[in-house]
mmCIF file of the N, C-alpha and C atoms, coordinates in Angstrom:
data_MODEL
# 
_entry.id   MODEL 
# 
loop_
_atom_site.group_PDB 
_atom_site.id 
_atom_site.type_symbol 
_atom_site.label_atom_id 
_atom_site.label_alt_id 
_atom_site.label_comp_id 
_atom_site.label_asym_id 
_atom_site.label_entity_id 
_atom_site.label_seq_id 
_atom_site.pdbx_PDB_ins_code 
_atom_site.Cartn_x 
_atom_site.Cartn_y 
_atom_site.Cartn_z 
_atom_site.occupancy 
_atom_site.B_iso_or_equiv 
_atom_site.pdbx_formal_charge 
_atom_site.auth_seq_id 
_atom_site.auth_comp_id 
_atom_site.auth_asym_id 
_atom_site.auth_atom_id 
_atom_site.pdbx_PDB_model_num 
ATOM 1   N N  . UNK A 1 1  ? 59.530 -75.016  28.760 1.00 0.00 ? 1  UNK A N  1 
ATOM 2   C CA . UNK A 1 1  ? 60.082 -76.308  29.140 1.00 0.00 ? 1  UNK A CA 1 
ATOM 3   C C  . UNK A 1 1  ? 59.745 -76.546  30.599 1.00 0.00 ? 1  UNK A C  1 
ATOM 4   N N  . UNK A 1 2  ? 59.305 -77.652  31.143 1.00 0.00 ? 2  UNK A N  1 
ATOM 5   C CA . UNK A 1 2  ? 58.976 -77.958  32.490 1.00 0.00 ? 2  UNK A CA 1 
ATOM 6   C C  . UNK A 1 2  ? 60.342 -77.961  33.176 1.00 0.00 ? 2  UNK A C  1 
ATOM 7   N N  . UNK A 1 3  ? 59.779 -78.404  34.451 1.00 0.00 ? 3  UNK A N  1 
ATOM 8   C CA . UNK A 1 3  ? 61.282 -78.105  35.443 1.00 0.00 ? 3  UNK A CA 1 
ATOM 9   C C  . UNK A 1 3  ? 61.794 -79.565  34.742 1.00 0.00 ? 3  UNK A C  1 
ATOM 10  N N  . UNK A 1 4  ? 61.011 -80.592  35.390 1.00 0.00 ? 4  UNK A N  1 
ATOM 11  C CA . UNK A 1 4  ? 61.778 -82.004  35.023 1.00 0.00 ? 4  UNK A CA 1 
ATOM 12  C C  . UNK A 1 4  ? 63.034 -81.882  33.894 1.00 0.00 ? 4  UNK A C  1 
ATOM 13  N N  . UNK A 1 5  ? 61.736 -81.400  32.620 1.00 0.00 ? 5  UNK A N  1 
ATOM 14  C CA . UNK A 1 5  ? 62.696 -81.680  31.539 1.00 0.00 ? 5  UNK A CA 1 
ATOM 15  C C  . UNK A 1 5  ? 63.921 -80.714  31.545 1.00 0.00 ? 5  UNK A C  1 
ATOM 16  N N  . UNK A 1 6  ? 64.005 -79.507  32.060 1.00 0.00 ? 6  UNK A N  1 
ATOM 17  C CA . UNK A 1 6  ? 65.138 -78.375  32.140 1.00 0.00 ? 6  UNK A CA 1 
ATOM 18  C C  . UNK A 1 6  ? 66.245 -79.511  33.474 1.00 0.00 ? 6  UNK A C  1 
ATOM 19  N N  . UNK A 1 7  ? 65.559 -80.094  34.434 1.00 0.00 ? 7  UNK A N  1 
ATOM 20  C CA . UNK A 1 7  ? 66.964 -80.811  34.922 1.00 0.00 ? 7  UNK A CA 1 
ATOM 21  C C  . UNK A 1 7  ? 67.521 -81.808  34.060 1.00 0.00 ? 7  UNK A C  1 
ATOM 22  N N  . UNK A 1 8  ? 66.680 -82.723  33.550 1.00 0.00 ? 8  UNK A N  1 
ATOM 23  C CA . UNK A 1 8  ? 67.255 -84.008  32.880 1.00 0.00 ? 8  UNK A CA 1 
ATOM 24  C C  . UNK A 1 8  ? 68.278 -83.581  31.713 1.00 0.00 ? 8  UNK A C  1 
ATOM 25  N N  . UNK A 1 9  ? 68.377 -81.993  30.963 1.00 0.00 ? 9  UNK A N  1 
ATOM 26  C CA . UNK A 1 9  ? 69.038 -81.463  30.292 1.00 0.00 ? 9  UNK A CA 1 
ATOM 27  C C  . UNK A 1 9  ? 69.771 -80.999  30.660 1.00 0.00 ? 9  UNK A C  1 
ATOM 28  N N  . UNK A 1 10 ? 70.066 -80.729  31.966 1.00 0.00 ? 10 UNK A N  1 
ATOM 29  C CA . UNK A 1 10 ? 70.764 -80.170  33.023 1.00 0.00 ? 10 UNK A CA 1 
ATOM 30  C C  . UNK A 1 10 ? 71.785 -81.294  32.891 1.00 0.00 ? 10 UNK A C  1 
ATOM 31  N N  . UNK A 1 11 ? 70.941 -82.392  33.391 1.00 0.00 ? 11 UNK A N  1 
ATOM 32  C CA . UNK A 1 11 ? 72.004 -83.562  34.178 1.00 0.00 ? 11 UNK A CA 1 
ATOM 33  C C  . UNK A 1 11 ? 72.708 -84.088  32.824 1.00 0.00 ? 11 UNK A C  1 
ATOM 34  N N  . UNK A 1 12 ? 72.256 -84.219  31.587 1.00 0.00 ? 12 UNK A N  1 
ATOM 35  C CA . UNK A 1 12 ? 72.800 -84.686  30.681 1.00 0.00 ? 12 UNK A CA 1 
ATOM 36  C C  . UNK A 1 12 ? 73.851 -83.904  30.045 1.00 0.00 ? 12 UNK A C  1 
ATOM 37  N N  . UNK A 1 13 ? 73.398 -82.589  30.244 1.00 0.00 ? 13 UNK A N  1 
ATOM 38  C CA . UNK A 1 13 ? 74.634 -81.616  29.784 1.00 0.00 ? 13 UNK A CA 1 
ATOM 39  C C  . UNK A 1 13 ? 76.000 -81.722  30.695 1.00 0.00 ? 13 UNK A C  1 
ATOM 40  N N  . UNK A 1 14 ? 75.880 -82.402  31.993 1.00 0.00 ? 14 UNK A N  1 
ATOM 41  C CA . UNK A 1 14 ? 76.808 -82.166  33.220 1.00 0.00 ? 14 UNK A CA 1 
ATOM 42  C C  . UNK A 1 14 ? 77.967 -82.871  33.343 1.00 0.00 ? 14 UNK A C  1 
ATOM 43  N N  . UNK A 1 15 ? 78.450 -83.343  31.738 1.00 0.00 ? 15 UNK A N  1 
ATOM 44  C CA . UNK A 1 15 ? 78.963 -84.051  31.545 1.00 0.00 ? 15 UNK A CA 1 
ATOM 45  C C  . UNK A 1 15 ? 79.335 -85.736  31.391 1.00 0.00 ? 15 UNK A C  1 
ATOM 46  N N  . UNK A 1 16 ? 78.530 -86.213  32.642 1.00 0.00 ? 16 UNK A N  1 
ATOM 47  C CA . UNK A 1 16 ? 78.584 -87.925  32.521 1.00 0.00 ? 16 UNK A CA 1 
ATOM 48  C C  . UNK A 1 16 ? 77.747 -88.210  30.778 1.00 0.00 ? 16 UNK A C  1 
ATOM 49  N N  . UNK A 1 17 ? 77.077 -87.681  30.758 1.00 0.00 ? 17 UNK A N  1 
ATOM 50  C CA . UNK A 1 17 ? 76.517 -88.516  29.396 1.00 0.00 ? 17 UNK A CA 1 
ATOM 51  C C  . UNK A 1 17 ? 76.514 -87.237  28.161 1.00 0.00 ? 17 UNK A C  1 
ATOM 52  N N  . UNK A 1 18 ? 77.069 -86.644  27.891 1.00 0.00 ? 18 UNK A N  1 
ATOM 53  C CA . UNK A 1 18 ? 77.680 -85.894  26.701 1.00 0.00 ? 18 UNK A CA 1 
ATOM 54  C C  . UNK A 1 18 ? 77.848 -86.320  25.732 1.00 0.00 ? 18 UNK A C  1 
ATOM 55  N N  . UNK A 1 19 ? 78.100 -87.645  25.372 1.00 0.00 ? 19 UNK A N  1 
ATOM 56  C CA . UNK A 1 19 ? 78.345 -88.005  24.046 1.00 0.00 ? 19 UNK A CA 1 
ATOM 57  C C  . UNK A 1 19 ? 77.557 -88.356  23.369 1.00 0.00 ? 19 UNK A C  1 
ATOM 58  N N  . UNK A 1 20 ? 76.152 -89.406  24.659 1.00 0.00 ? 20 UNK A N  1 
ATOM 59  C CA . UNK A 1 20 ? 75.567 -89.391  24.306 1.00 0.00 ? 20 UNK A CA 1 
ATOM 60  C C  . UNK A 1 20 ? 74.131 -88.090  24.123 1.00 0.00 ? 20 UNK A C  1 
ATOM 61  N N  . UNK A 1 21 ? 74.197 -87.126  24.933 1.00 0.00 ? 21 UNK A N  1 
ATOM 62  C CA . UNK A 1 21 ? 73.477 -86.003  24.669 1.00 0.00 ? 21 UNK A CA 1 
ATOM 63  C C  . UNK A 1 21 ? 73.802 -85.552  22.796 1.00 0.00 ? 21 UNK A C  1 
ATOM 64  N N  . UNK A 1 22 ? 74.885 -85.611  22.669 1.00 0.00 ? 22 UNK A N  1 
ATOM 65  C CA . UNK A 1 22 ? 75.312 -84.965  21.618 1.00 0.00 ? 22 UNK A CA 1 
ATOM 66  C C  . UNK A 1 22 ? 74.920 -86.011  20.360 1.00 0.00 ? 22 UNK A C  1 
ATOM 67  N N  . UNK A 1 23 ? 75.272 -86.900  20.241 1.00 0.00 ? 23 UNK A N  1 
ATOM 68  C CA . UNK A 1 23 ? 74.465 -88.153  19.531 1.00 0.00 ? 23 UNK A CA 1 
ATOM 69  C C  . UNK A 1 23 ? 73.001 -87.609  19.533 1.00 0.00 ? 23 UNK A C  1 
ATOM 70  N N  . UNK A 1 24 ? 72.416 -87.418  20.847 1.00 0.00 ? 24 UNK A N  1 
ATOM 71  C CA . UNK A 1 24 ? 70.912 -87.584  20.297 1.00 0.00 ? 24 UNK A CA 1 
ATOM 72  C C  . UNK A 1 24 ? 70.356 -85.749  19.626 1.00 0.00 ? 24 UNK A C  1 
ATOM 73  N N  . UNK A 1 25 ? 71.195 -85.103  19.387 1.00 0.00 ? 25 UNK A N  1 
ATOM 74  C CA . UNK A 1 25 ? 71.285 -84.024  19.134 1.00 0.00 ? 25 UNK A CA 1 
ATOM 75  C C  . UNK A 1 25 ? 71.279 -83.726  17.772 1.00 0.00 ? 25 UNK A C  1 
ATOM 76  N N  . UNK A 1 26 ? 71.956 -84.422  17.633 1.00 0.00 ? 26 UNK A N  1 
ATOM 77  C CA . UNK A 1 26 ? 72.587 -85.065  15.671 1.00 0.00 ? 26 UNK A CA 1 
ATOM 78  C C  . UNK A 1 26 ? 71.408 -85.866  15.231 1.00 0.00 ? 26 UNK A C  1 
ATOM 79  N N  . UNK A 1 27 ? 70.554 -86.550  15.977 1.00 0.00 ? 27 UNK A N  1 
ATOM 80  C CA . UNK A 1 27 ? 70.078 -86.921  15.435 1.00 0.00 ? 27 UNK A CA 1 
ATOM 81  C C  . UNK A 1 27 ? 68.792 -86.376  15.579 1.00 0.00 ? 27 UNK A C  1 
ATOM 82  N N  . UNK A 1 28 ? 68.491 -85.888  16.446 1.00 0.00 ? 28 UNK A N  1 
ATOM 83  C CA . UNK A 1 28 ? 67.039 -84.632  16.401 1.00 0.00 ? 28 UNK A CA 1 
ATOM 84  C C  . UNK A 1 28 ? 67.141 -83.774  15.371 1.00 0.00 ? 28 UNK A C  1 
ATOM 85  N N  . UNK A 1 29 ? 68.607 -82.891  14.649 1.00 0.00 ? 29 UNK A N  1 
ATOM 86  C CA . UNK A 1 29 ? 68.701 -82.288  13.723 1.00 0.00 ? 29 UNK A CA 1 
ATOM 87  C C  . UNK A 1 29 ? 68.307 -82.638  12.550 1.00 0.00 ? 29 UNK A C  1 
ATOM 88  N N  . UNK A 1 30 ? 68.972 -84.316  12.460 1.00 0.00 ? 30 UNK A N  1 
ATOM 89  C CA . UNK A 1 30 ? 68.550 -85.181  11.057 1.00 0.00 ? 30 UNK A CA 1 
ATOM 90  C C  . UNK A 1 30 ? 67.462 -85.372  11.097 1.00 0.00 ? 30 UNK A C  1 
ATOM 91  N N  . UNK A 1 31 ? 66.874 -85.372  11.519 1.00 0.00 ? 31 UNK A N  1 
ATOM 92  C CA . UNK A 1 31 ? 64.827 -85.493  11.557 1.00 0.00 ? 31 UNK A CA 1 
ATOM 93  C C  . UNK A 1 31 ? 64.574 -84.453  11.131 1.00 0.00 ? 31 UNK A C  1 
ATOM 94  N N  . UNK A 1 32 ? 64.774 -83.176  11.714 1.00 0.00 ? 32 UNK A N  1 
ATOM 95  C CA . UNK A 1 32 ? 64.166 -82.145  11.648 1.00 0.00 ? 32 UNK A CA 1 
ATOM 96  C C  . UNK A 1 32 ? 64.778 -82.049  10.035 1.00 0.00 ? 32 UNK A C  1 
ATOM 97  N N  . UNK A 1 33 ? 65.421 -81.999  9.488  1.00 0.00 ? 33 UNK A N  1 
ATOM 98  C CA . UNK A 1 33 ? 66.315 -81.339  8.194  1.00 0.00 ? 33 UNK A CA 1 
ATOM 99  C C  . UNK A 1 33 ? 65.323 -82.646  6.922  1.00 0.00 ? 33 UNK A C  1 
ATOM 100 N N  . UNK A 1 34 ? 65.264 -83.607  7.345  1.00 0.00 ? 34 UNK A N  1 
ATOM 101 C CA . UNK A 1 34 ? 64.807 -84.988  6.562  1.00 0.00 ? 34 UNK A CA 1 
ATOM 102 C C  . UNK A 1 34 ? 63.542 -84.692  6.401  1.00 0.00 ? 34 UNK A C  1 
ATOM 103 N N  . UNK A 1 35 ? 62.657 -83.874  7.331  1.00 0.00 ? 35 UNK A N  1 
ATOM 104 C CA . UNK A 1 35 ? 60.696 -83.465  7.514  1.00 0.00 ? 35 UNK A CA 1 
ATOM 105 C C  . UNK A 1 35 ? 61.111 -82.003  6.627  1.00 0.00 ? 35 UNK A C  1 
ATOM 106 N N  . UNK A 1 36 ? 62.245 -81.398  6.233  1.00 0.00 ? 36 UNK A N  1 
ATOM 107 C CA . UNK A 1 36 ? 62.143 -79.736  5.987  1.00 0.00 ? 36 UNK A CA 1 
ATOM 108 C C  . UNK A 1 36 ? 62.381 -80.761  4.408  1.00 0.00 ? 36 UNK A C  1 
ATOM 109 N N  . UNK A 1 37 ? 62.745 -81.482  4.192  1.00 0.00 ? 37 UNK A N  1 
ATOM 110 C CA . UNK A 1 37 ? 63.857 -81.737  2.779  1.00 0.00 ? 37 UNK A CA 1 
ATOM 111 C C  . UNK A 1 37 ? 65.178 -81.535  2.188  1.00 0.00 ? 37 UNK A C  1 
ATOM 112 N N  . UNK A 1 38 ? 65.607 -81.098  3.304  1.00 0.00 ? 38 UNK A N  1 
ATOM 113 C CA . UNK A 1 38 ? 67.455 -81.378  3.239  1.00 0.00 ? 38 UNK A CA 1 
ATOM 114 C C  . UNK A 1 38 ? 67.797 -82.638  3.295  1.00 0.00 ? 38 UNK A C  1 
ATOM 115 N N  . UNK A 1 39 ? 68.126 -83.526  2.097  1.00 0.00 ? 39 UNK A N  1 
ATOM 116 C CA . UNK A 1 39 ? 68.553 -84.864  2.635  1.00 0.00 ? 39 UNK A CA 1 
ATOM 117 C C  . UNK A 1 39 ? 70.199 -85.018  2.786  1.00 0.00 ? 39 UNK A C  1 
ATOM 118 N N  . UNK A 1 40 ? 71.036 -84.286  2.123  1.00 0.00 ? 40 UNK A N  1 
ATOM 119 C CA . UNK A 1 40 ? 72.250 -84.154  2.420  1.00 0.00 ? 40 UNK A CA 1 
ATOM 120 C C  . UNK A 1 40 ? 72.355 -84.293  3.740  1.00 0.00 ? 40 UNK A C  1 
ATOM 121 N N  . UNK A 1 41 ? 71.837 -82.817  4.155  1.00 0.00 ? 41 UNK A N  1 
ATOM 122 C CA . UNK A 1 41 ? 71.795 -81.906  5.748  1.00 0.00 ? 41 UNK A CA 1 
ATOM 123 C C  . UNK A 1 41 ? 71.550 -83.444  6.445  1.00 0.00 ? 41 UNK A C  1 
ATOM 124 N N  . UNK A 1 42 ? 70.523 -83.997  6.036  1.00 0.00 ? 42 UNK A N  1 
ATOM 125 C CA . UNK A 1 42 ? 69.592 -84.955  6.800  1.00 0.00 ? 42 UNK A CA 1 
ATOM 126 C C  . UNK A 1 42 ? 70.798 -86.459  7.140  1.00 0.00 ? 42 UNK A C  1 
ATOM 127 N N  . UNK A 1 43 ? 71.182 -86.565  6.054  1.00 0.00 ? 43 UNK A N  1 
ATOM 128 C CA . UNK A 1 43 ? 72.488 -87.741  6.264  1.00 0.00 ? 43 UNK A CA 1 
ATOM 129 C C  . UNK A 1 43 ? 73.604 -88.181  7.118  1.00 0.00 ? 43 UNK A C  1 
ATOM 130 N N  . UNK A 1 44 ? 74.016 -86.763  6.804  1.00 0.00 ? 44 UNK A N  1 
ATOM 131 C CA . UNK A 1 44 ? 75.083 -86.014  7.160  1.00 0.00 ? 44 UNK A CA 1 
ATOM 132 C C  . UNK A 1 44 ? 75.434 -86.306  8.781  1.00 0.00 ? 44 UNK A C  1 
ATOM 133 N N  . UNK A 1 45 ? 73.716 -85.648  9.221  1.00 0.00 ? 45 UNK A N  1 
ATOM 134 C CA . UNK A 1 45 ? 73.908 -85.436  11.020 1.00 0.00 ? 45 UNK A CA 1 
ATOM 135 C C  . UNK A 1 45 ? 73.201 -86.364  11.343 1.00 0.00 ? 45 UNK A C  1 
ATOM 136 N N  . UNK A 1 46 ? 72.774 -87.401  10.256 1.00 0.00 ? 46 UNK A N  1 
ATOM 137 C CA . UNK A 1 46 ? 72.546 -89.153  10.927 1.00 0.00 ? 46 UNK A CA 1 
ATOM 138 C C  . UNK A 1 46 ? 73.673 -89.738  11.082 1.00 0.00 ? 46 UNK A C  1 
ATOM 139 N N  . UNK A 1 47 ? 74.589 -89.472  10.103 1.00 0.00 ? 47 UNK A N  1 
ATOM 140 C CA . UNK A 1 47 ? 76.100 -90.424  9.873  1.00 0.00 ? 47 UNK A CA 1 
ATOM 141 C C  . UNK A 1 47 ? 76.828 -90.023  11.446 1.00 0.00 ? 47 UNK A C  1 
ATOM 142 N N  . UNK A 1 48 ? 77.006 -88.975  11.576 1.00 0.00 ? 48 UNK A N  1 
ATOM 143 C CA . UNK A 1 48 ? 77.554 -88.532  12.976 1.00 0.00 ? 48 UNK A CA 1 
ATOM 144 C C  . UNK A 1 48 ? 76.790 -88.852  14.022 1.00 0.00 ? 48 UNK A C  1 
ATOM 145 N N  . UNK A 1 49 ? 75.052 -88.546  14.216 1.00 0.00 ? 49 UNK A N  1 
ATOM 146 C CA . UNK A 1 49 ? 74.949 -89.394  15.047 1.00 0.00 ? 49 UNK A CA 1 
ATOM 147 C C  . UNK A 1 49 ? 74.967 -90.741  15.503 1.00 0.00 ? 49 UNK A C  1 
ATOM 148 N N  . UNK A 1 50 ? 75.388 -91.706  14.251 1.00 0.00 ? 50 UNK A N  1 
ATOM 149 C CA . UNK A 1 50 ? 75.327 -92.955  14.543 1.00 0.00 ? 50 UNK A CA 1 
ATOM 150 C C  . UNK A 1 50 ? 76.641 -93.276  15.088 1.00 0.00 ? 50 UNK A C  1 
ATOM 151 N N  . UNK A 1 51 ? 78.105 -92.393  14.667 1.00 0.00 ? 51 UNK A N  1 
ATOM 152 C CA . UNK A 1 51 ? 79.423 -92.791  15.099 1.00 0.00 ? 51 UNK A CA 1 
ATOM 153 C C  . UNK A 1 51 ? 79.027 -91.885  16.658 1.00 0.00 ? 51 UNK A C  1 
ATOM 154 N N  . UNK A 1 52 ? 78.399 -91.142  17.228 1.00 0.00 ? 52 UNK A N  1 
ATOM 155 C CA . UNK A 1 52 ? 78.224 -90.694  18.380 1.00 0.00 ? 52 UNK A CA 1 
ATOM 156 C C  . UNK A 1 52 ? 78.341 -91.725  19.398 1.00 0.00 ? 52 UNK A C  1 
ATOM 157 N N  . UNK A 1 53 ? 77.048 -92.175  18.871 1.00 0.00 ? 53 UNK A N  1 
ATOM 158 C CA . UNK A 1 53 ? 76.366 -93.502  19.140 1.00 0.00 ? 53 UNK A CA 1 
ATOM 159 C C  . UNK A 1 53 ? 76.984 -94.822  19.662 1.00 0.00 ? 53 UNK A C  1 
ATOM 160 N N  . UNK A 1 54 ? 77.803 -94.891  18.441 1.00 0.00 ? 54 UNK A N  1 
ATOM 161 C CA . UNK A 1 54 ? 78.372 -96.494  18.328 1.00 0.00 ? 54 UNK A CA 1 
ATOM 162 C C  . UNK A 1 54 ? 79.909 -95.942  19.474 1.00 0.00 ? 54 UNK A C  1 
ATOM 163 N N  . UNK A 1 55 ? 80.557 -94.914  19.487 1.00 0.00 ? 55 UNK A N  1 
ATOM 164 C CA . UNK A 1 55 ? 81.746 -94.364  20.617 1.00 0.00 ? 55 UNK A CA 1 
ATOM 165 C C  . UNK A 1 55 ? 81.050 -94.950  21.667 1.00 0.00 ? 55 UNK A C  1 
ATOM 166 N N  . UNK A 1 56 ? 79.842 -94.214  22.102 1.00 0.00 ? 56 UNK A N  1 
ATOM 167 C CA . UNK A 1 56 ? 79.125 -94.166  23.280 1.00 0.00 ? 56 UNK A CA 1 
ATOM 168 C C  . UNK A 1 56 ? 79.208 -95.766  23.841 1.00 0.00 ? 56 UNK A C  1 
ATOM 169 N N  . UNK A 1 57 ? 78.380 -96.261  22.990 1.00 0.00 ? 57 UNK A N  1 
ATOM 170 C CA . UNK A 1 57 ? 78.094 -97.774  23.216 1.00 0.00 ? 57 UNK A CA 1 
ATOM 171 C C  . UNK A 1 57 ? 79.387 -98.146  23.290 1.00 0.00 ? 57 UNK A C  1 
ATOM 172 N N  . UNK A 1 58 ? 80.723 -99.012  22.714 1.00 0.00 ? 58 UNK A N  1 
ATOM 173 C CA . UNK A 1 58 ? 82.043 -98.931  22.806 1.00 0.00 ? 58 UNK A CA 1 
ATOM 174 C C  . UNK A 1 58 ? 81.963 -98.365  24.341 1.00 0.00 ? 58 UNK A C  1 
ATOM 175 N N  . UNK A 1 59 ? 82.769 -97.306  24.733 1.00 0.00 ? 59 UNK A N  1 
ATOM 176 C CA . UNK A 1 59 ? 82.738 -96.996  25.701 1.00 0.00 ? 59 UNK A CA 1 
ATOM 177 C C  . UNK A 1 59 ? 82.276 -96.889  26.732 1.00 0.00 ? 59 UNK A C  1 
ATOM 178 N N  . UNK A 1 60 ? 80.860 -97.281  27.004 1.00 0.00 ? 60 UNK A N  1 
ATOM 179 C CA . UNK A 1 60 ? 80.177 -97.856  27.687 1.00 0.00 ? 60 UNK A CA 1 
ATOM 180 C C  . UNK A 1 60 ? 80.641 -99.088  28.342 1.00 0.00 ? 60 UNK A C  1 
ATOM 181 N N  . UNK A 1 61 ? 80.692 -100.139 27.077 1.00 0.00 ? 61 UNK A N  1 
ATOM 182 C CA . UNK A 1 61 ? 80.902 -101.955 27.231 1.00 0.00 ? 61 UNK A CA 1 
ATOM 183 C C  . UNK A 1 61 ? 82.126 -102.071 27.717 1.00 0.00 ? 61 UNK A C  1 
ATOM 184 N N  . UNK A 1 62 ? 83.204 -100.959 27.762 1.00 0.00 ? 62 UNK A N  1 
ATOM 185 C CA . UNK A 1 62 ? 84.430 -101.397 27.970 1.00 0.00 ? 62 UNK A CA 1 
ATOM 186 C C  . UNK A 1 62 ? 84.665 -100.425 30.247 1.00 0.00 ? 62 UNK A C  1 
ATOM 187 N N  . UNK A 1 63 ? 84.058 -99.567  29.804 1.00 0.00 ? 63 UNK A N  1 
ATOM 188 C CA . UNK A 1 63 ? 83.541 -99.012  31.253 1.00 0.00 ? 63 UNK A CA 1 
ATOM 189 C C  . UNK A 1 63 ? 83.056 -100.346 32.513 1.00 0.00 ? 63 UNK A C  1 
ATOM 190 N N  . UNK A 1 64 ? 81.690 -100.963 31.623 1.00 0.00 ? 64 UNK A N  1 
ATOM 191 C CA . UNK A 1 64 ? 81.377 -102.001 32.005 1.00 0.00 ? 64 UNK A CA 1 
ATOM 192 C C  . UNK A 1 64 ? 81.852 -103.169 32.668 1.00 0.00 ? 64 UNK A C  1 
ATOM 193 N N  . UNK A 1 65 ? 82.946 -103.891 31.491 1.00 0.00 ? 65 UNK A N  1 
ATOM 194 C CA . UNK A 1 65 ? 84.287 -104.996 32.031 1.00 0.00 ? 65 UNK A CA 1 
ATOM 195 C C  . UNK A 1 65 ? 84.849 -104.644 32.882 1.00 0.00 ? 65 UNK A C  1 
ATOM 196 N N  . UNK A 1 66 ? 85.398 -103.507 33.027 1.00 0.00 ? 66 UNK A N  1 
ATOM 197 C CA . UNK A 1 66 ? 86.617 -102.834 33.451 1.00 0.00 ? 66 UNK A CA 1 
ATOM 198 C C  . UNK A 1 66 ? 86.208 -102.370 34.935 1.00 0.00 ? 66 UNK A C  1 
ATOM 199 N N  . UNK A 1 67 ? 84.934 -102.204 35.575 1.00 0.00 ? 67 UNK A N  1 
ATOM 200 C CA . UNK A 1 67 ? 84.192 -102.435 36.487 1.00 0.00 ? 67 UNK A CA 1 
ATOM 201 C C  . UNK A 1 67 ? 84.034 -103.356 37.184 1.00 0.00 ? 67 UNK A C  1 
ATOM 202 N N  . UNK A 1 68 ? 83.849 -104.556 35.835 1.00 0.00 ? 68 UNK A N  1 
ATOM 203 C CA . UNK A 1 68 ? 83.363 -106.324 36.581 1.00 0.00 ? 68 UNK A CA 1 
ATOM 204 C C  . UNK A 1 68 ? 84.921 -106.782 36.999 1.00 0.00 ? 68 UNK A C  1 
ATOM 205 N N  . UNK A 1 69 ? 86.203 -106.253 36.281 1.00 0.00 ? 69 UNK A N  1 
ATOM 206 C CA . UNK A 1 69 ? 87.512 -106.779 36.025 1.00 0.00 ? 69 UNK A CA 1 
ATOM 207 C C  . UNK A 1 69 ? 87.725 -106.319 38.125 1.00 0.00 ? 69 UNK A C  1 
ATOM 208 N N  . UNK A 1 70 ? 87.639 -104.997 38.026 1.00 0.00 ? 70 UNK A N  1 
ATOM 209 C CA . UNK A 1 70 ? 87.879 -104.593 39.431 1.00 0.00 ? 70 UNK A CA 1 
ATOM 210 C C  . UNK A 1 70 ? 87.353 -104.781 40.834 1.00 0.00 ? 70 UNK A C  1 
ATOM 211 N N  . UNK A 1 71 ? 85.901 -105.368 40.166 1.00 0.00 ? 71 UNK A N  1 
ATOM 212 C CA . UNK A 1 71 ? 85.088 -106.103 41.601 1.00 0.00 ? 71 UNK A CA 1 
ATOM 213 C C  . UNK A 1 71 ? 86.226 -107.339 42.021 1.00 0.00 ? 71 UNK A C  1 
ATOM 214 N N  . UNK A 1 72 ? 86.302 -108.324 40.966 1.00 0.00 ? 72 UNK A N  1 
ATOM 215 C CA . UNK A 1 72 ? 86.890 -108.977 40.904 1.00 0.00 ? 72 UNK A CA 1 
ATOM 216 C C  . UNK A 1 72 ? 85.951 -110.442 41.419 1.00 0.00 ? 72 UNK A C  1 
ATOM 217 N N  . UNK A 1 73 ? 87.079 -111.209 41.215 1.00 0.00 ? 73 UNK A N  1 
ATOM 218 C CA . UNK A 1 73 ? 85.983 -112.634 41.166 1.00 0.00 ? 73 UNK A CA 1 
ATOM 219 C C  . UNK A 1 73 ? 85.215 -113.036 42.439 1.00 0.00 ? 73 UNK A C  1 
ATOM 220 N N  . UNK A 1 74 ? 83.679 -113.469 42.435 1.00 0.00 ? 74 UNK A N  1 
ATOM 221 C CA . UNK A 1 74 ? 83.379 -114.306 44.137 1.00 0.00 ? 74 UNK A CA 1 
ATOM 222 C C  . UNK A 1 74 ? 82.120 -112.924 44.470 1.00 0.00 ? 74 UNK A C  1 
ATOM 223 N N  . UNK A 1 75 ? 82.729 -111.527 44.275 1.00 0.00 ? 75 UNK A N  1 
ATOM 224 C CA . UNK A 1 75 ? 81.914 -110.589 44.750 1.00 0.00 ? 75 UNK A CA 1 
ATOM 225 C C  . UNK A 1 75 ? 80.324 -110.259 44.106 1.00 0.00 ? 75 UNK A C  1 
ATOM 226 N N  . UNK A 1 76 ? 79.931 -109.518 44.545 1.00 0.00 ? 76 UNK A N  1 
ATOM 227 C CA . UNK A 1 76 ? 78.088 -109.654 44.117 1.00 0.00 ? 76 UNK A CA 1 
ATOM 228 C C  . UNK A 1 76 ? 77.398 -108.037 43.921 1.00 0.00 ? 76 UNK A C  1 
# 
């Protein structure tokens, strides 16, 4: 593994983006299991990565407001 990619796994493991690390984790598995022929296996850790996913996003958009709510109005 190069350095880059050993930090960016670094930084993603470091908690701020975990959910989504873990989402895309679930879903590297479901590929891999879907190319072997597990389609259960393969479903399974798509279905979870998509609720990973959809938390992430959710929580994101509401991070977002809740940001714009505290700038508050006029500011830039």
């Amino acid at each position: 593994m190069s350095e880059g990619a050993a930090r960016e796994v670094a930084r993603l493991r470091s908690g701020r983006f975990t959910l989504l690390y873990w989402a895309l984790v679930f879903f590297v598995v479901a590929l891999v299991a879907a190319v072997l022929g597990f389609g259960g296996i393969a479903a399974g850790a798509a279905s979870i990565a998509k609720i990973l996913f959809i938390v992430f996003l959710v929580l994101f958009l509401v991070s977002l407001v809740m940001g714009l709510m505290k700038r508050g109005p006029g500011r830039a």
